[in-house]
Phi, psi and omega in degrees: 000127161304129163296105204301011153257345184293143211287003198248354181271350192250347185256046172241324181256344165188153195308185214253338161278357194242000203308332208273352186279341172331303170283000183250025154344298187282003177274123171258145169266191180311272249266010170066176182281339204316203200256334190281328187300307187311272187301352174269338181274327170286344176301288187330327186272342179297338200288320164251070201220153190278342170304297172316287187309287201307317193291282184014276182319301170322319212270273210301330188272339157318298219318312190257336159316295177317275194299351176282334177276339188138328200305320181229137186245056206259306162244074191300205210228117049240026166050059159314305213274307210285320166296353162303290177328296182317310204289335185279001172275303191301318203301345211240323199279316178289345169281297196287001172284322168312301158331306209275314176308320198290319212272324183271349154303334192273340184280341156306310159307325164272321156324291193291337152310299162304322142335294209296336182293295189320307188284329152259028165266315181303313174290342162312280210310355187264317182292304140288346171268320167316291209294324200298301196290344191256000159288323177291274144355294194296303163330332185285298152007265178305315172267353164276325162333283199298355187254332152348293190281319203275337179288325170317274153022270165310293184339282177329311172304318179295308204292353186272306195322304175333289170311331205270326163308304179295340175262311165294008146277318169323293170324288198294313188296320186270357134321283175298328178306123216254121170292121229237000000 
């Protein structure tokens, strides 16, 4: 069986750089996931956007051109109705900027949690590989100590062989030597 932290088990559910954002996936904020939170947060963010503030500006600026001049007598001047509009904007636009605010500190707030895993998953793995490498090192160590000692070794062996040749070259030439 795979290990659900092992990197080939988790970039089946996200790639393999987002893996620690993976548990927090299932995070909704209080106002949930549904279809009305998803549009009051795109409205808020729609609410500062320059498209929006310019149609505004335009829409308000017909608004009192019509009625100042005269043309339509629906909202005449001080533009009740239109001071209607506003506050009934404001009243509608500050709970979804919150709403939009609240969902993004909680995705925020999960993001800085899922870091802080990365970073100390990055400092394990940083830790065992110093111990790996000082283990390792040490084994390197160790085995130039023993190829140390088998080169000595050797020498010694050479240089006895050395000797032992030359007295058995010595032996046989003064052997073989015809006595006088």
């Amino acid at each position: 069986m795979e290990n659900p932290e092992s990197p080939a088990s988790s970039t089946k559910t996200s790639p393999h750089h987002l893996r620690f954002h993976a548990p927090h996936v299932h995070l909704d904020s209080v106002f949930g996931g549904d279809w009305f939170a998803l549009k009051a947060e795109g409205f808020a963010r729609f609410f500062g956007t320059p498209v929006f503030l310019v149609g505004q500006t335009v829409i308000v600026a017909i608004w009192i051109g019509l009625n100042a001049v005269g043309w339509t007598k629906f909202d005449v001047y001080p533009f009740i109705l239109l001071n209607l509009a506003f506050s009934l904007q404001a009243a509608y636009a500050a709970p979804l900027i919150l709403l939009a605010q609240t969902r993004q500190a909680d995705r925020d707030k999960a993001h800085a949690e899922a870091d802080a895993q990365h970073r100390e998953a990055l400092a394990s793995a940083s830790e065992e590989r110093q111990k790996l490498a000082g283990c390792q090192t040490k084994q390197l160590l160790e085995l130039m100590k023993a190829n140390t000692e088998l080169t000595e070794m050797t020498k010694e062996l050479s240089q006895r062989i050395e000797t032992l040749t030359a007295e058995m070259h010595r032996r046989l030439v003064i052997e073989s030597e015809p006595k006088v």
